[in-house]
Every structure is written in C-alpha cells, then in structure tokens.
C-alpha positions in Angstrom: 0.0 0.0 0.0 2.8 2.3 0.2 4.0 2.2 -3.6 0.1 3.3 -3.8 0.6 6.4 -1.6 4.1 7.2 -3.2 2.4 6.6 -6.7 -0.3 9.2 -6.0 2.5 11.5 -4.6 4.4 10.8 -8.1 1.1 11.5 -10.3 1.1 15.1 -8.5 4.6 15.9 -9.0 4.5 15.2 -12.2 1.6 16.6 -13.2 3.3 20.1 -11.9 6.8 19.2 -13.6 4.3 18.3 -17.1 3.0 21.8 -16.7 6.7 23.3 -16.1 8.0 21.4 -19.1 4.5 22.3 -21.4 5.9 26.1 -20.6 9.8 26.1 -21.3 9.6 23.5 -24.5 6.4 24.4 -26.3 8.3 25.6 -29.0 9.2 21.8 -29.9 5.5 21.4 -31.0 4.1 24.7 -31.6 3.0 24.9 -35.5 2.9 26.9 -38.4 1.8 29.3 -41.5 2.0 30.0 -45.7 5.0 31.6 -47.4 3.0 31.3 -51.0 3.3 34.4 -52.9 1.2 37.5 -52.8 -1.0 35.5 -50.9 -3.9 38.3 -48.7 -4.6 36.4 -45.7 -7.6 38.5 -44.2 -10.0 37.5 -41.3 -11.7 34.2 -41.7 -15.1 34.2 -43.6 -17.7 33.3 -40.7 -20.3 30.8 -42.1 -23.2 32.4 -40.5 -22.6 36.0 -41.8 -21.9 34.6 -45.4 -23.2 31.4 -47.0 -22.6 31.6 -51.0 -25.4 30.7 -53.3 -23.2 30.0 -56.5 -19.9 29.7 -57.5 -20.3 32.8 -58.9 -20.4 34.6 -56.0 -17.1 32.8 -54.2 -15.4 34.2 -58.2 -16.0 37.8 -56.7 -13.6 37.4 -53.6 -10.2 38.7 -54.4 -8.7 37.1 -50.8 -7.2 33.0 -51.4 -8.1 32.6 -47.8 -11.8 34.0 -47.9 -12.2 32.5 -51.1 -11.6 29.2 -49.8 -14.0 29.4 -47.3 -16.5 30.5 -49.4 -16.1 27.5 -51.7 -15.9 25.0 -48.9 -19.4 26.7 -47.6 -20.9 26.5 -51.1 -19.8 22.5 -51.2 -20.9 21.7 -47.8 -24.6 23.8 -48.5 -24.9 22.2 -52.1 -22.9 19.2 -51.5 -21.4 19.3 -54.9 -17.6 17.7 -55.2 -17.7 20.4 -58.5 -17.7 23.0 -56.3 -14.2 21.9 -54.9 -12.7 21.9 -58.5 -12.5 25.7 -58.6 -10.2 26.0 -56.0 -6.8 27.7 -55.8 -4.4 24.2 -55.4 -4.7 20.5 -55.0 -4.3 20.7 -50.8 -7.3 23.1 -50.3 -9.3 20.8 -52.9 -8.6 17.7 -50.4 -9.8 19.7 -47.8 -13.3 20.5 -49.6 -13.6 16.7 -50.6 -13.8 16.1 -46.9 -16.4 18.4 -46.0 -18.3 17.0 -48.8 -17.6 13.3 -47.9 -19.2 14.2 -44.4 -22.3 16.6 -45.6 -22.9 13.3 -47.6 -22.3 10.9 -45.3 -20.3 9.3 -48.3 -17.1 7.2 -47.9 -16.4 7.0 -51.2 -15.8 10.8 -51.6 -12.8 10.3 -49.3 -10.9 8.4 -52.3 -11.0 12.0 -53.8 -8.0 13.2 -51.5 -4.8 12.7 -53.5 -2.9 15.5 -52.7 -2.7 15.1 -48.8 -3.3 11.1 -48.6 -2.6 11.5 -45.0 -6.6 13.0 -44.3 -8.1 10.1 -45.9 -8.2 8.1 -42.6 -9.6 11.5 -40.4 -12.4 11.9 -43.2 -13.1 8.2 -43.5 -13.6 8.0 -39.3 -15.8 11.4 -39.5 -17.7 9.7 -41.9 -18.1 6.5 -40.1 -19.0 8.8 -37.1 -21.6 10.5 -38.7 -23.1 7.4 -40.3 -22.3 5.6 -37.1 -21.9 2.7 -39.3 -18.3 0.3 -38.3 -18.6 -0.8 -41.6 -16.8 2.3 -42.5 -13.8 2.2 -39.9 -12.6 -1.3 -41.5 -12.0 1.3 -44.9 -9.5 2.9 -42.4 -5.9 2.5 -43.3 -4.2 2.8 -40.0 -5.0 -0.1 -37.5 -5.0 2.0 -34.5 -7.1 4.8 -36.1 -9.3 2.0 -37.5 -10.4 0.4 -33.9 -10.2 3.7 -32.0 -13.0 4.4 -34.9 -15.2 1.2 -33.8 -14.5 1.9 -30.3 -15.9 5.3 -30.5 -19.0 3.9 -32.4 -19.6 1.1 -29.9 -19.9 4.1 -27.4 -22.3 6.4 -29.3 -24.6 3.3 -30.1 -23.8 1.5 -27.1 -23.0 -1.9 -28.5 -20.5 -3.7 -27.1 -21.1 -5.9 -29.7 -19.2 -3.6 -32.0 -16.1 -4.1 -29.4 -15.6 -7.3 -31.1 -14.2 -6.3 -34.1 -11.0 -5.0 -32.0 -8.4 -7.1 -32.8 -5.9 -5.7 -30.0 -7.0 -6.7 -26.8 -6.1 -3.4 -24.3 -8.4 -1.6 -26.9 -10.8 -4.2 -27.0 -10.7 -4.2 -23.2 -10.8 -0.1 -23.0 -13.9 -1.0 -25.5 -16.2 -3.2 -23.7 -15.4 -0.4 -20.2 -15.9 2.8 -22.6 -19.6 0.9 -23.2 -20.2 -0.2 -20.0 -19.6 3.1 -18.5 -21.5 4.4 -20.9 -24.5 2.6 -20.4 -24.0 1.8 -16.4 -24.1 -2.0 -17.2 -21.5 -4.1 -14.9 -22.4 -7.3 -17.3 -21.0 -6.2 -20.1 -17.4 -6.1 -18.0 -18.1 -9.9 -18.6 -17.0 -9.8 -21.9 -13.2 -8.9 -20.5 -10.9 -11.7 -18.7 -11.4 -11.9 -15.2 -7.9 -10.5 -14.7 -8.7 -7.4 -16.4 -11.9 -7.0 -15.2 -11.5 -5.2 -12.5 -10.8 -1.5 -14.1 -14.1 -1.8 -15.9 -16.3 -2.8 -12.9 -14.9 0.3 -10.9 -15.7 2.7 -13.9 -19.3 1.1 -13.9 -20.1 1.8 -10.3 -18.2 5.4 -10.8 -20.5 6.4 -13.3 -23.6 4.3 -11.8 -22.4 5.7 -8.3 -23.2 2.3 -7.0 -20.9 0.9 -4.0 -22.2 -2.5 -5.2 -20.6 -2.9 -8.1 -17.1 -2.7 -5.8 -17.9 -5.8 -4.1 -17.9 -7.9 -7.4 -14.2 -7.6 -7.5 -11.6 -9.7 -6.2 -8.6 -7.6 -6.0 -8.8 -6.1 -2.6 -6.4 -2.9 -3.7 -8.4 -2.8 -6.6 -11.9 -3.4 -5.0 -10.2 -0.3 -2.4 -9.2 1.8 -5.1 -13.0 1.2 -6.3 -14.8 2.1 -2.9 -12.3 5.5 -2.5 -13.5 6.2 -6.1 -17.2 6.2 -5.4 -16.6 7.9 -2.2 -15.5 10.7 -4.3 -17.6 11.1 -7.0 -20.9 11.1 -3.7 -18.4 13.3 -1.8 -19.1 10.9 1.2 -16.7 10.1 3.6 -19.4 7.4 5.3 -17.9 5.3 2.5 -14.5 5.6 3.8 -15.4 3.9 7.4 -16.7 0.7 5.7 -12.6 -0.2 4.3 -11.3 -2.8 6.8 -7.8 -1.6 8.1 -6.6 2.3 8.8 -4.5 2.8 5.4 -7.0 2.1 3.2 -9.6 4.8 4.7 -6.5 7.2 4.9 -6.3 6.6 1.2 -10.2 7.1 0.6 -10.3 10.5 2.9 -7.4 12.5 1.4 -9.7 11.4 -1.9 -12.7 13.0 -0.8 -11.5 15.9 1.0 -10.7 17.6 -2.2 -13.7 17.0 -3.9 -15.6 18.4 -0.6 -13.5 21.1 -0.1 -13.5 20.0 3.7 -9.9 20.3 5.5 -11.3 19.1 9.0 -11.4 15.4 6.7 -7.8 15.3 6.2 -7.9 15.4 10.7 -9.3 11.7 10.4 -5.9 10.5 8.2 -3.3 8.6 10.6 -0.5 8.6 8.5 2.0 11.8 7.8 2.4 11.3 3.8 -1.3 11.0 3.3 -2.2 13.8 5.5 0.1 15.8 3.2 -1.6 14.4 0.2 -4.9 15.5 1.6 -4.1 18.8 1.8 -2.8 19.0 -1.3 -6.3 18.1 -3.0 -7.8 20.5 -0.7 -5.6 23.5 -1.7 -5.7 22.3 -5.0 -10.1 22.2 -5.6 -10.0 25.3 -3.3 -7.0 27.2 -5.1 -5.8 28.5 -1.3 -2.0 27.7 -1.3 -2.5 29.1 2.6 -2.9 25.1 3.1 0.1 24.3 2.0 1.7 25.8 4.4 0.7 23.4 7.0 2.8 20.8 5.2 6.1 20.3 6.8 8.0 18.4 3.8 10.0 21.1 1.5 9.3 19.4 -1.7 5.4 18.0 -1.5 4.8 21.8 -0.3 6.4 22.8 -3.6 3.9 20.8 -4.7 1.5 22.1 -2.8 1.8 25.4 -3.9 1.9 24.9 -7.9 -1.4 22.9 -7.5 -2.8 25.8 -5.6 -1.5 28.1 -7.9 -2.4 26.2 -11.0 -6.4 26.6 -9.8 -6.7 29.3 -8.4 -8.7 32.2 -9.6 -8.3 35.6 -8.9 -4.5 36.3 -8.1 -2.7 39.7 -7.1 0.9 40.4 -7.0 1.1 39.2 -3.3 0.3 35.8 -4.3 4.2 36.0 -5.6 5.0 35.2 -1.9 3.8 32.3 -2.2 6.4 31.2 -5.3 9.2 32.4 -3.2 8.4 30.1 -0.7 8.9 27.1 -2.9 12.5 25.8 -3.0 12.1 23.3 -6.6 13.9 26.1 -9.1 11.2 24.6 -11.5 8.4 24.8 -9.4 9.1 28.3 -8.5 9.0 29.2 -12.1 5.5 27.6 -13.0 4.4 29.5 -9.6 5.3 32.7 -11.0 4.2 31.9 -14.5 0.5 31.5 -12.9 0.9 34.9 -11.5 1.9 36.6 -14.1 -0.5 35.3 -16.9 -3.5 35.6 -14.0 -2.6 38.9 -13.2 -2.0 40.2 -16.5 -0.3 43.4 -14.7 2.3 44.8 -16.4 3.5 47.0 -13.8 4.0 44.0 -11.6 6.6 43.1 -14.6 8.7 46.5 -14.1 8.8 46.1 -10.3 11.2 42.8 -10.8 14.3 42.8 -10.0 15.8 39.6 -11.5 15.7 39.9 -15.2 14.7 35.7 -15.9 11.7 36.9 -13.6 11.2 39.8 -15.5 11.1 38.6 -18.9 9.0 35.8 -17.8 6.7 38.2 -16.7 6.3 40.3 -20.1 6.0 36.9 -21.7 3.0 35.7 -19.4 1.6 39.0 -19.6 2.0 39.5 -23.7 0.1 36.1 -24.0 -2.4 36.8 -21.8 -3.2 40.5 -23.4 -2.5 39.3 -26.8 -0.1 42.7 -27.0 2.8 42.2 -29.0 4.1 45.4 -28.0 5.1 43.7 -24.5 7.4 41.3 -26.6 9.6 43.8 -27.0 10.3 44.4 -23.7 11.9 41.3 -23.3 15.9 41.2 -23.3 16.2 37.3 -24.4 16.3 37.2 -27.4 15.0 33.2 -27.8 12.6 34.2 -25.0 11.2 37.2 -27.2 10.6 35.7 -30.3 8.8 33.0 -28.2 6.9 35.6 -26.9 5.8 36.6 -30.7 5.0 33.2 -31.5 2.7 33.2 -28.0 1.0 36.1 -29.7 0.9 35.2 -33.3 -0.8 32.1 -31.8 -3.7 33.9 -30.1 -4.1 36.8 -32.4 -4.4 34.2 -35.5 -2.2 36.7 -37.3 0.6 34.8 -39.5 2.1 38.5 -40.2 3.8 38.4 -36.4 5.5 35.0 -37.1 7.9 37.4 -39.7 9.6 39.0 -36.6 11.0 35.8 -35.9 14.9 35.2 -37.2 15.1 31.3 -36.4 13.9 29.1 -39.4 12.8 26.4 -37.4 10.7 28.2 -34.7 9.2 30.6 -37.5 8.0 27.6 -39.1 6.2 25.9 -35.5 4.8 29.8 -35.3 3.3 28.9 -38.6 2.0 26.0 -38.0 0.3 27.3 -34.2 -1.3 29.6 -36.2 -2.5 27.4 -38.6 -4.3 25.3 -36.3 -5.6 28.2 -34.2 -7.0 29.9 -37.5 -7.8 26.4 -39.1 -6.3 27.8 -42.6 -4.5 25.2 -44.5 -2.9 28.0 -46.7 -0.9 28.6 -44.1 1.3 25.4 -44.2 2.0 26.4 -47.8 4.7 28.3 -45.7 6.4 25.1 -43.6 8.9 24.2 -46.6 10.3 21.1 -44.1 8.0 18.4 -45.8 7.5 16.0 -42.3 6.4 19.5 -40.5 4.5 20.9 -43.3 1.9 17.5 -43.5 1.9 17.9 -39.6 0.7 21.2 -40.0 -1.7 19.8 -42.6 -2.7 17.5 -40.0 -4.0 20.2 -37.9 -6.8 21.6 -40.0 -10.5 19.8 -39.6 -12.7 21.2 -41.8 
C-alpha cells in the first residue's frame, strides 16, 4: 500500500513538472503558416454572416483565404464535389472533398483526397462517425485509427457488440469499459478476462455511483481503489469507514477531502504522507496555497503550492510570496508563471528585480493580453521571439510570425497559427515536408 501512496504522490509531482516542461519547450510542437506568394490572408469568412449561393459569388472574392471558405461553404450547403474543383491548389481541394464526404455521409468521396493522402483516414472516421456505421472504420488504413473508430462507435450506439471487431486486446478491453460506463451496465465487463476485469467494474459503479458494483471484484487494492472512487464522485466520507484496516480509509479521505472542499477530513488521516496528500487536493479544488503551508515536507509543499497556484482564480501580486516560498527552481517558475498570466499586470513586470523573472513576466503578460508590444520588452532574445510566437498564436495573425529570425521556430509559429485559424494556406509556408503535413494535420474542416 505504500508504492500506492508514493504513486499518488508521483502522479502530483509530475503533473506540476508536465506543466513546467509544457511552458519552457512548447516551442518543440508549436506549429505553423503559408510563405505562398502574394497571398492576402484577411479575417476568416464566418459561415453564418456569409453562405454563398453559386460559384459565382465565391469568383467575386479577391482574398485566397476567404475564397476558400466560401467555396468549402458552397460544397458543404450544395454538396457538390464540383464546387471543390475551382479552388486555388490541389491541398485546399482535399480539404473541400472532406467536408463533402461528411455533408454526404459518403465514404467513397474520401478516395477524392490525393494531394494530402494523410486525411483520408480523419475523413473516412468522420464519416463512419456520422453514419455511425463500423462498416466504415474497416475502410480505415491505420489499424490504430481503424479500432479507436469502432471503439468510439460502440460508445455512441452502445453496442459492445461492436467491441468485437477489435483485434488488439487493451483496446478491446478499453472498449467493452468505454460501453459499460456508458451505459452503467456491470455485465457487459463480462466480456473482458477476469484479470482485467476489475478496471471496468470500478468505472461502472463510478459512473452508476453504485458501492455494489465494488464488491464484485476480487482484488482487494483494486476493489479499495473502487470504494475511494465512489466515495468521491458522492463526496461521502461514510464510505471511507466501511474499508477494513486504517491505510485504506486514509487513502479514501485524502480522496474525498478535495472533492468536498472539507480540511477538517484530512484530521481523520493517521498517517503523515497521506495527510500531506490530503491537503494538497484541498488546496488544489480550493486554489488557497495558505494550506500548503501546514505541510512540513520542503518538496510536497512545492507541490502544494503549484497545484494551488495552478487553480486558483483571482491572483494579485502578493500571491508572488507564495512562489518564493517554494524551494524546486522549477516549481518556483511555473508558480510565477500562474501569477503573471492571471494577473496580467504589467506593472507588476517593471517592479522585478531579477531579469529571468522579469522577462518571464512580459511573456505571461503578452500572452495573456495578446499585445505584441510587451514582446519587446523582453531582453532574451530566444525568449522574445517566443513571446511573438505566443502572440501570433492567439491573435491568429501569420504577419507576427515574420519578426521571428530562427527558421525552425518561425516555421512551429506557422504552424500554431494554422491550427488556431484552421487555414490550411498557411502550411504552404512550412517548406520542411515531415512538419509541413503535420501542419496539414491540424486543420479539420
């Protein structure tokens, strides 16, 4: 039972370190935008303010990018694969044979897409979606794409029947307790071996909120981890009292405490590492990092406090205390990240003494005003022309990505704001082939 407390302890201190690393290295997966020439990318076309009634009409736009969504408006209202002819290049055609393929609920107009082979699979699933039909997954090139398809359609029709067609069995598995959940039916967890039955019976009587369903499994850690489960989805610590030994209820009140919001639960806990696991979910649902403070270990109340942090609401500059309590370098950092983008004052920035601080805060701030101008108050170079990617991203405006010198991170600033405008002309711009078909890969008509 202790690998179970230290593995809850883990899952929290990673979570924070996932959140420290999502903020220093986004750059490795941000995306990008078009370099085509004399392309006018103006604001997107909104379908409800402008719904073509002939190609005539879509003729009479001078911008590629408005254009293009005129034409894929006119083929989704008319669902005409003609109307996909007249646009400007083979990519934004394959795009416009996949709107059509799922107005029409048609499979075969998938096989259209030639020039980006790599979204026949997506528009073959959305498809088979639509249609729920599994018939249409089996068309599916990729195996895993093909039974994550048939899983999803066992769910919406809730037929585990469907599940069968799985040929992998964790998916399968994942399948038959997606459908069971689902439907709040324990018996279909029938249809998985007994030894991996138990993760399926507990999701039953989570959804079903039924304590029942916990006694039907053998596994007394799992049939434990299934009573703390329910007691925190009812928010009841009555539930907690019925576990046999000490540990066990420990492990079922720090669970429920959070939920609750209820500090005097973690009093009940008996041993030390719980207790500080307790208040963790506590500050963490209540986004007070004033609890962590009653935790004695350095580095779980560095934990603590980024959870805190991480949820809570309405921040001030004060709340900066709080980071300087925490000792973890990397911590500290996503504490003061919080801060800044919550605060969104850039006053707050100018008072900082340490420049890394400083810049960090400009950044934050920048992102969270969407104000380019507070890029350029940053000294690091790197760190500003992150900053202008940050921006470029939420402003959907591919004209900020220019300001940035590095190929390779103009190119992710493309394709970020690619996938935030949903404009496939901007990947025209990635000229790296693999990163230019992820950028593709972004876009869902």
């Amino acid at each position: 039972m202790n690998k179970e407390i230290n593995s809850k302890l883990a899952i929290a201190i990673v979570a924070i370190i996932a959140i420290i690393i999502g903020g220093f290295a986004w750059w490795q997966y941000a995306e990008i935008e078009p370099k085509e020439e004399n392309i006018s990318l103006p604001s997107p076309v909104s379908q409800n303010k402008f719904t073509p009634k002939n190609t005539e009409d879509c003729e009479k736009i001078k911008g590629i990018y408005e254009s293009y969504i005129c034409y894929l408006n006119l083929a989704k209202t008319k669902k005409d694969l003609s109307v996909c002819e007249k646009m400007q290049g083979e990519d934004l055609k394959d795009y416009c044979y996949w709107v059509v393929a799922q107005t029409k609920q048609d499979p075969s107009v998938c096989d259209e897409i030639k020039e980006l082979p790599f979204l026949k699979d997506p528009c073959l699933r959305d498809v088979a979606q639509l249609r729920k039909d599994p018939s249409v997954c089996e068309k599916i090139g990729s195996e895993y794409d093909k039974e994550e398809c048939l899983l999803n359609i066992a769910v919406a029709k809730l037929n585990p029947s469907i599940c069968e067609k799985i040929k992998k069995e964790s998916t399968k598995n994942q399948c038959y307790s997606s459908v069971a959940e689902e439907k709040k039916d324990a018996s279909i967890c029938a249809n998985i071996k007994k030894e991996d039955r138990d993760l399926c019976l507990s999701g039953v009587a989570v959804s079903k909120k039924d304590l029942s369903i916990c006694n039907k499994i053998d596994n007394i850690l799992d049939k434990t981890t299934c009573y703390s489960s329910v007691a925190k989805v009812l928010k009841d610590t009555s539930i907690c009292e019925k576990l046999n030994n000490q540990h066990s209820r420990d492990v079922c009140y720090s669970e429920v405490a959070g939920p609750k919001q209820d500090l005097s639960i973690c009093e009940k806990i008996t041993e030390e590492s719980l207790i500080y696991l307790c208040y963790t979910n506590v500050a963490k649902t209540k986004g007070d990092p004033v609890i962590c403070r009653k935790i004695i270990s350095p580095f779980v109340r560095d934990v603590c406090y980024g959870s805190a942090m991480q949820t809570r609401t309405s921040v001030s500059k004060e709340d900066l205390s709080f980071c300087e309590e925490i000792r973890q370098s990397s911590f500290r950092i996503s504490c003061e990240r919080e801060v800044f983008k919550k605060n969104k004052d850039l006053s707050l920035c100018a008072e900082l003494v340490d420049d890394e601080t400083k810049d960090l805060c400009y950044w934050e701030v920048a992102k969270a005003r969407k104000d380019l101008s507070i890029c350029e108050k940053i000294n690091n170079e790197f760190g500003r022309e992150m900053c202008f990617s940050d921006v470029a991203k939420a402003r959907k405006d591919v004209s900020i990505c220019e300001k940035i010198s590095d190929d390779f991170d103009k190119e992710h600033c493309y394709i970020d704001v690619a996938e935030a405008k949903q404009d496939p002309l901007i990947c025209r711009n990635v000229n790296e082939e693999i990163r230019r078909d992820v950028c593709y890969g972004k876009i869902h008509p």
